[in-house]
N, C-alpha and C positions, 0 to 999 in steps of 0.2 A: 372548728379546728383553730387553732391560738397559732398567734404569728410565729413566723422561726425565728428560733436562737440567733442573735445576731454573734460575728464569729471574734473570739476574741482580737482585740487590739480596733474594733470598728464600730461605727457607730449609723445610728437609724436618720431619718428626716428630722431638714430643721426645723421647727417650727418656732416661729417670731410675731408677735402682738406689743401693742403700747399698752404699758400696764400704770404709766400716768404720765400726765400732756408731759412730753419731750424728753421720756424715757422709755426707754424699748426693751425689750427682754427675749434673745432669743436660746432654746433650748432641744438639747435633743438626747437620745440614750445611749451610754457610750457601754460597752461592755470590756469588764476592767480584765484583768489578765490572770483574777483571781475567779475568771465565770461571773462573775456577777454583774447582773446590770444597773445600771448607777444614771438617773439625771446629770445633765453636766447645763451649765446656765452661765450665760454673761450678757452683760448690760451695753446699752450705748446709745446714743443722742439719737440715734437714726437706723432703720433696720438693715442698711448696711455696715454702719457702723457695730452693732453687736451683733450681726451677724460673723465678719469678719474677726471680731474678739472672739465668739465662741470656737472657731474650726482654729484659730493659734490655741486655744486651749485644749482644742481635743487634739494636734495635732502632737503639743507640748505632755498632755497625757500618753500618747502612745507614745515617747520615748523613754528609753529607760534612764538610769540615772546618771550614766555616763554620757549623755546629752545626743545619743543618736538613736536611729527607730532601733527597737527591740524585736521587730522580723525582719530576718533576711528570708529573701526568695532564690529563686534559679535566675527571675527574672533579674533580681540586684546587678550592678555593675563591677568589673572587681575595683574600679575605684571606690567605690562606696561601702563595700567589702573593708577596701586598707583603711577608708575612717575610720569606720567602724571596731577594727582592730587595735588601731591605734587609739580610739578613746577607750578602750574596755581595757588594755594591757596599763595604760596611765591612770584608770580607776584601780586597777590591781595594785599597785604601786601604791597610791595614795593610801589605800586603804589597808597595805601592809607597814607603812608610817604609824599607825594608830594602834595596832599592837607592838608593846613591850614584848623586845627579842628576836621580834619577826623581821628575816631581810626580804625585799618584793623578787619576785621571779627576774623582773628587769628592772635594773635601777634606771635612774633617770638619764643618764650618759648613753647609756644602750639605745632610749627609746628618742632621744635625739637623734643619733644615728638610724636606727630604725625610720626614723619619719625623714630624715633625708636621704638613705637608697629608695626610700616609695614617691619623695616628690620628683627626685631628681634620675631615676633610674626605671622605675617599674611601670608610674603612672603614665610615663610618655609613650611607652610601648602597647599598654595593656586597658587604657583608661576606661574606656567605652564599651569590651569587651563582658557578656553576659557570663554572667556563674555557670550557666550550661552549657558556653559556649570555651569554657577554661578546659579544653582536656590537654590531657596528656598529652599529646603531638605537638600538640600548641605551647603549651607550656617547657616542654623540651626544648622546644626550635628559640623559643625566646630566652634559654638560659643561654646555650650554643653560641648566641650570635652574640650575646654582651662579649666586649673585650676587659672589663674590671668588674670588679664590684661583683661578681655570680655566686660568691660563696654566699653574702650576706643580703643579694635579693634573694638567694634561693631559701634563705631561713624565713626570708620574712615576708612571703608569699606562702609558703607550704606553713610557719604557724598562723597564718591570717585561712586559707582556707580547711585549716583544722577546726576554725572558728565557724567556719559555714557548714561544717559535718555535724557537730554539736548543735545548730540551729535546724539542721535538716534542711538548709539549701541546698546540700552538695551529697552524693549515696558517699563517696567516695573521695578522698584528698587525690587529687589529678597531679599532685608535684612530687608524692611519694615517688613513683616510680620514674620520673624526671632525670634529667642532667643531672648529676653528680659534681662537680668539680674536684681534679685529685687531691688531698691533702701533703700540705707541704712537708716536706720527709728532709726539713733541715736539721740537722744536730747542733743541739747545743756546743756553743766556741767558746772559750776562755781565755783572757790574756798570760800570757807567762810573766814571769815578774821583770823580763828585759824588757819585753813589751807594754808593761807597764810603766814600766819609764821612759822609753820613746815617748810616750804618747803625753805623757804629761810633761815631758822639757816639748814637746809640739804646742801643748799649751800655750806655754811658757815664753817662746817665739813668737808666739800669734800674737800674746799680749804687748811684748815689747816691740814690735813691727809697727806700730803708731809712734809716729816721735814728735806728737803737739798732742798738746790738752789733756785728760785724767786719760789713765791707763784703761784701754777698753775690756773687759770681762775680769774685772778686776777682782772676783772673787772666784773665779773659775779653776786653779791652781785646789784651795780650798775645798772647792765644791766634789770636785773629783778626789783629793784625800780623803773625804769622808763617805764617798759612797764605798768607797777601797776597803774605809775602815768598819764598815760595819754592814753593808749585804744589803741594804735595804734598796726601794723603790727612790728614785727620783723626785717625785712628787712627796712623797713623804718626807725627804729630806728638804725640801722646800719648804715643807708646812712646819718646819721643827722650829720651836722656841726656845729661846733663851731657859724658859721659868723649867724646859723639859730637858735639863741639861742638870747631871748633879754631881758631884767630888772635881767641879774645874778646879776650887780655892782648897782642898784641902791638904792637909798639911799630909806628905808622905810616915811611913809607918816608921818604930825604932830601924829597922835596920836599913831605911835607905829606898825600901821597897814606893814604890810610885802609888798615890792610892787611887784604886778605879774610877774610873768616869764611864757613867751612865748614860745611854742618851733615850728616851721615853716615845714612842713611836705611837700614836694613839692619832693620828689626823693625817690627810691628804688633801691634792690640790683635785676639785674634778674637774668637769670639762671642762666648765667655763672660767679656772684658774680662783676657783676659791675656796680658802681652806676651811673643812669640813670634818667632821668626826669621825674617827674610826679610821683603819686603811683600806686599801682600795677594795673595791668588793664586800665592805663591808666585814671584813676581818678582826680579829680581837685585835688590840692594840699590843705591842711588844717592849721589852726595855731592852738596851742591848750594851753591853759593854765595849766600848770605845778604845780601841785599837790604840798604840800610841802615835803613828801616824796623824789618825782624825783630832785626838786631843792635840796638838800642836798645830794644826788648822782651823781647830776650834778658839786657840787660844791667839794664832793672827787674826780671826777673824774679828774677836772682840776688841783689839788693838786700833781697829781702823774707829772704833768710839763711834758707829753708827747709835742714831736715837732712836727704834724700832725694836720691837719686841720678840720680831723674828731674824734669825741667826742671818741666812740668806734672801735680805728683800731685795725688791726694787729700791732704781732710786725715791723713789717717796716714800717707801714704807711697807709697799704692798707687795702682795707674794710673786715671785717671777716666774715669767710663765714657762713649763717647760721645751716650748717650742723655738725659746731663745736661745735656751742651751745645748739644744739639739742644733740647732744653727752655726751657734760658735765653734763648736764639735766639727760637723763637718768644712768649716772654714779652715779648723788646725788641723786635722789630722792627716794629710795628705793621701794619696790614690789610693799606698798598701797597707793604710789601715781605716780604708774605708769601711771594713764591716763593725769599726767598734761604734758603740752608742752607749747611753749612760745603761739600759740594761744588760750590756755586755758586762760592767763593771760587776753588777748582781751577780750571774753569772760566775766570773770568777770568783769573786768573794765562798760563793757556795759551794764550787767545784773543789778550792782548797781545803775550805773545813772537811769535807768529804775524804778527800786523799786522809789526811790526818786523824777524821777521827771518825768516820765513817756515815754514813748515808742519813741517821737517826738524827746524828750530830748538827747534820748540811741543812735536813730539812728542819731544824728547830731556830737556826741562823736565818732562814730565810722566812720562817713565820707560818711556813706551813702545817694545815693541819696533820696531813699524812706523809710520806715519802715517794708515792705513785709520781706528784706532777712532778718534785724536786729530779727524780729517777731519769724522768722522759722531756723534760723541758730544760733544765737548768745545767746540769752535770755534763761535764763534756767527758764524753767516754775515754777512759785510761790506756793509750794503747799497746803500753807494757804490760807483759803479760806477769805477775810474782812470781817469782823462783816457787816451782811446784816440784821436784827432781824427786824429793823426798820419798813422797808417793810413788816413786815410779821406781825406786830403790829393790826390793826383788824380782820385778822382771830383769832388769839390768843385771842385776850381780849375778842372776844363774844363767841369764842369755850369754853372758858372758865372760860366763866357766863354762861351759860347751864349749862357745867358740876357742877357748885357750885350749 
């Protein structure tokens, strides 16, 4: 009877000889993950020393090529579980880089946050805890008691043990039927246009409230005329360049008429505040035609003769981060208009095209593919209702000759 099948991802006895004075050789049968079984051999001064070389290499062969083991057990931990996750969703990524067209399930922003609700949220709760030992009561009880952060442990626990269903650690995902947290049921706000001028003469006071040295958020006046004048993201209007800017110098047409300016929307800031290809989420890039508003903020803005190639830098050059302007924002806008933010401005921009030229129109302003998100995210519900009388014209007129 022939020995057993050794089981994949394991390997047999070592066995170690000098195969000449002061070199050692040890070697043993690894069975590859393709079935088959394969000699696996490494060298060293001393039989401990290649011995030790060979188990990093079988140890180095049983992982896969996202750099952690390629079996999870019941026995695994769910920390080694969220490694695990987390190198295999970051091989996803990398490896959707490399195809032309392809965007990754999770860009790289996501998976930053993702590894910090698991170092900073999950791991301290759950670290030691076995795969068999993750049920559903457990798992519930540990969403319940978080006070933040539960929407997006709860994502990134239930797809991490999706990942141990698909390996056969787990019969069952134990976070499916889990804590829920409600979703937020805020409606999209919009500024009205008086509101919009409040808020930018608040600017405007913030600015001149310093009375030594350069004027502090000295392009912040600017920065909000143009998010006004054209709907976009924040961040994208960050990343905008000068070279993405077209009809500033052109000459108006015979009659007077002002000629369009363009502005080319094709990059964004990501996390870590640098400007990148494409908008956010990996979006087609848009061009949008420039309100007269943002041209006239476009045209102070080049007046100031900064040497940068982007519209709105930093003082040295570099892109500003949007956590700064979110900062000066709520330093100016005082108590009753603390719900505006720069994507409030989005927001209205879309809400208006909408009113005016319909929902097709709103969602083409704001870059979206479809009208769904524009519909449920952006658009702040109208809560006038249009004169409908019309319609309702023969009940009326003969309810109304009875009555007479």
């Amino acid at each position: 009877m022939g020995r057993p099948a050794l089981k994949m991802g394991t390997w047999g006895d070592i066995s170690c000889w000098e195969e000449s004075p002061g070199k050692f050789r040890a070697e043993a049968r690894y069975r590859d993950l393709d079935g088959i079984t394969r000699p696996v051999k490494a060298y060293g001064a001393g039989k401990a020393k290649a011995k030790s070389r060979l188990l990093e290499k079988l140890r180095t062969r049983k992982r896969g090529t996202d750099g952690t083991d390629a079996d999870l057990t019941r026995e695994n931990t769910v920390e080694e579980l969220l490694d695990f996750a987390l190198a295999r969703w970051e091989q996803e990524r990398v490896a959707a880089t490399r195809i032309d067209g392809a965007d990754p399930a999770k860009g790289e922003g996501t998976l930053y946050q993702y590894a910090r609700c698991t170092n900073e949220v999950i791991k301290p709760a759950l670290r030691k805890v076995k795969l068999y030992e993750l049920t559903t009561p457990r798992a519930d009880r540990f969403l319940r008691n978080l006070e933040t952060n539960v929407a997006m442990s709860r994502t990134v626990l239930k797809q991490a043990c999706d990942i141990a269903v698909q390996l056969g650690a787990m019969d069952f995902n134990p976070v499916s039927a889990a804590y829920k947290p409600p979703k937020s049921r805020k409606k999209p706000r919009a500024l009205t246009p008086d509101e919009a001028i409040e808020f930018r003469e608040r600017i405007i006071a913030w600015q001149q409230a310093k009375h030594y040295g350069p004027r502090r958020g000295a392009d912040r006046v600017e920065l909000f005329d143009m998010l006004l004048a054209t709907g976009v993201r924040i961040g994208e209007i960050l990343a905008l360049e000068w070279s993405d800017v077209r009809g500033l110098d052109a000459e108006p047409a015979e009659d007077g008429t002002p000629a369009p300016v363009t502005a080319y929307f094709g990059w964004h800031l990501d996390f870590k505040g640098r400007r990148v290809p494409l908008r956010k989420g990996g979006a087609d890039p848009i061009t949008v035609t420039v309100d007269l508003l943002g041209v006239n903020a476009l045209r102070r803005q080049r007046e100031r003769g900064l040497p940068w190639s982007l519209v709105f830098p930093s003082a040295v050059g570099t892109p500003q981060g949007e956590s700064n302007v979110h900062r000066n924002w709520r330093a100016a806008r005082g108590d009753d208009l603390e719900w505006v933010v720069p994507h409030t401005v989005r927001k209205t921009v879309v809400t208006a095209v909408e009113r005016h030229l319909g929902l097709e129109a709103a969602a083409r302003q704001a870059g979206h593919a479809g009208t769904e998100v524009t519909r449920r995210h952006y658009v702040e519900r109208n809560q006038i209702v249009p004169d409908h009388t019309e319609a309702l014209t023969e009940f009326s007129r003969r309810i109304r000759a009875v009555g007479d």
